[in-house]
C-alpha positions in Angstrom: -25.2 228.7 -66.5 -25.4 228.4 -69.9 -26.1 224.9 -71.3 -24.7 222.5 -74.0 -27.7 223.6 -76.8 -26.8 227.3 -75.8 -23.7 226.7 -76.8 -24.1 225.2 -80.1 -23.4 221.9 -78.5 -25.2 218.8 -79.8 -24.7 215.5 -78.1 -23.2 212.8 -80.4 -23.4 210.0 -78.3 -20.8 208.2 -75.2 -18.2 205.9 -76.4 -16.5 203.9 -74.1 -17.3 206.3 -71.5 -16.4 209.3 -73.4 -19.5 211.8 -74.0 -19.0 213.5 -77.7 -20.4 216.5 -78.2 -20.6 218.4 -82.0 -21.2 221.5 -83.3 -21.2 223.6 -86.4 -18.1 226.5 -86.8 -17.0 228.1 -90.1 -16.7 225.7 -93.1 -18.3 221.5 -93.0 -15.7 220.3 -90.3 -17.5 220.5 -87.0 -15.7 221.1 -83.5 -15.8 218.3 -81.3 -15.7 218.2 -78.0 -15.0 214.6 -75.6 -15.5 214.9 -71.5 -15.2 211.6 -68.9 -14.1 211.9 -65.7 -10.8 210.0 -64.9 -9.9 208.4 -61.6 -6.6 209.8 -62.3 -5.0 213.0 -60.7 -4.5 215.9 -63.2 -1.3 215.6 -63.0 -0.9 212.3 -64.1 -2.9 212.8 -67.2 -0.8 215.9 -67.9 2.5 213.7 -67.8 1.2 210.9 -70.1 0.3 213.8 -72.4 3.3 215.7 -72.4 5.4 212.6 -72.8 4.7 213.1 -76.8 8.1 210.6 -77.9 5.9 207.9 -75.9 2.9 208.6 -78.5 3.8 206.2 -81.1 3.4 203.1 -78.8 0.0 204.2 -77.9 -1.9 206.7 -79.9 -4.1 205.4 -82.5 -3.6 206.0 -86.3 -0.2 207.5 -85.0 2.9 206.1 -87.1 5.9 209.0 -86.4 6.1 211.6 -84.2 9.3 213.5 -83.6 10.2 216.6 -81.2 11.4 219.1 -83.2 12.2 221.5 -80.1 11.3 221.6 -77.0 11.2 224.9 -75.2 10.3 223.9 -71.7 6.4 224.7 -71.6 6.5 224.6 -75.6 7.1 221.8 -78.1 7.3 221.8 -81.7 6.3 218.8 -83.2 6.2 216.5 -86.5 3.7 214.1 -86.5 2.7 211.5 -89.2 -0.9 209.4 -89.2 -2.1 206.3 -91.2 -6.3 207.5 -91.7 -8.1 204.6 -92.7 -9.4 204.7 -96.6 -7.3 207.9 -97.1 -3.9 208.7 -98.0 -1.9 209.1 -95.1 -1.8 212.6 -93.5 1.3 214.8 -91.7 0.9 218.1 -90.0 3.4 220.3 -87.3 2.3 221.4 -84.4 2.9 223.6 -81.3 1.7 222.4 -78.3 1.8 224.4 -74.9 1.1 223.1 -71.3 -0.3 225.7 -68.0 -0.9 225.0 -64.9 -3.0 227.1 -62.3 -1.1 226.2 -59.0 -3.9 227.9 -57.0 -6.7 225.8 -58.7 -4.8 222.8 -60.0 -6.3 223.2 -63.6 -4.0 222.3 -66.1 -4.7 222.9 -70.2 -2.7 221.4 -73.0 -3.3 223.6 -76.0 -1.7 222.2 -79.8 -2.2 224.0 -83.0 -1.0 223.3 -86.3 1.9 225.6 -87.9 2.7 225.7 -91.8 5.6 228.1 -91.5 8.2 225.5 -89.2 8.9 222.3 -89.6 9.9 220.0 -92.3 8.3 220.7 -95.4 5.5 218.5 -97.4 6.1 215.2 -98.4 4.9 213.6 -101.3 3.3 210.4 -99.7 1.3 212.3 -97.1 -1.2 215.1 -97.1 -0.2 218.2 -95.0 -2.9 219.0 -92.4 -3.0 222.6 -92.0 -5.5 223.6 -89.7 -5.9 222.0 -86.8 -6.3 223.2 -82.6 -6.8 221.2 -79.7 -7.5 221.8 -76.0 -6.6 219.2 -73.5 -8.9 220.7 -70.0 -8.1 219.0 -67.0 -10.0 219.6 -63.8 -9.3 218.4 -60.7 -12.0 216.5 -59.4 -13.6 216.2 -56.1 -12.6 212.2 -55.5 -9.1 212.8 -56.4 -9.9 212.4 -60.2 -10.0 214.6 -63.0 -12.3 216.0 -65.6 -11.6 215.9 -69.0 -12.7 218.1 -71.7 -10.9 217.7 -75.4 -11.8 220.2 -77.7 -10.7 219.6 -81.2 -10.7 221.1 -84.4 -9.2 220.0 -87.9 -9.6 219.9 -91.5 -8.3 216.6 -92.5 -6.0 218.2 -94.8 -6.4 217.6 -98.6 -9.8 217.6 -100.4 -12.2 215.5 -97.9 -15.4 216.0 -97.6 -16.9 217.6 -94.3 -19.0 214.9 -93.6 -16.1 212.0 -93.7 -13.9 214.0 -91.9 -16.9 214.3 -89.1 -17.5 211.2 -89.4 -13.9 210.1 -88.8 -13.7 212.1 -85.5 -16.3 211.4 -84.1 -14.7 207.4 -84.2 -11.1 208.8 -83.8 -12.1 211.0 -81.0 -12.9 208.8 -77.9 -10.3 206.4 -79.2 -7.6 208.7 -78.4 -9.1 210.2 -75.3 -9.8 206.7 -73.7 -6.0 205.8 -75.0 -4.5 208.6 -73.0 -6.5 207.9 -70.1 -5.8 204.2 -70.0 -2.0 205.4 -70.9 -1.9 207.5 -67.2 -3.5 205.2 -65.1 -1.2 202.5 -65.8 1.9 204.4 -65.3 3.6 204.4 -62.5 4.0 207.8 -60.3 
């Protein structure tokens, strides 16, 4: 089995239980990579994330987000962040949920689209390249583990090393919030 190094992996650290994980890809901005395990069923987790209108109240650095369709399995979305020390950035997104019935597995996938949506506005910076992966795993205990996977540019002209930096902080935030987010909700 191959291992973390292998892999290009390199271990940034745990965060509030969250284990980050960096490494390089094409261009400055690294890929990250977040797992934990969650006392939470998969399912759970895979509600609190596909209930995106319920972001705003939770999410940090999120400000807007609207559904711009919604296509069952598919959404199209619009979604507006206050970044600390930068201007504030906007990006659209498709995001797509599976679910292997035999295994339980369920994957949220969201990647960024320039061709839908609204177009650019003037007090935000468009973020045009951007992919997640949401990997839920049913656990053993009745829990799940949780691998995030992300990917983005930051949009505008940011340094790689600032917008590392800022994942790696922004990261974990937003994993432990949607963790914290399904465990308190009643199923």
């Amino acid at each position: 089995m191959p291992t973390l190094a292998d892999q290009g992996w390199r271990s940034a650290g745990t965060h509030d239980g969250v284990t980050i994980a960096t490494r390089d890809v094409d261009g400055p901005v690294h890929e990250i990579r977040a797992t934990v395990h969650a006392p939470t069923p998969p399912a759970a987790i895979l509600a609190t994330l596909w209930r995106h209108e319920e972001y705003p109240q939770f999410v940090p650095y999120l400000k807007r987000l609207d559904v711009l369709r919604d296509e069952g399995n598919t959404k199209l979305l619009y979604e507006q962040f206050s970044v600390p020390v930068l201007k504030d950035r906007d990006r659209v997104v498709r995001v797509s949920r599976t679910v292997d019935k035999a295994t339980g597995t369920c994957d949220l996938t969201s990647v960024a689209v320039s061709d839908e949506g609204p177009p650019p506005v003037r007090d935000h910076v468009r973020v045009t390249r951007s992919t997640a992966i949401w990997h839920l795993v049913p656990a053993a205990d009745g829990g799940t583990d949780v691998t995030y996977t992300v990917r983005t540019d930051g949009g505008g002209v940011v340094p790689g090393w600032i917008v590392n930096s800022a994942q790696k902080d922004a990261v974990p935030k937003l994993v432990r919030a949607m963790l914290d987010r399904a465990a308190a909700t009643p199923r």
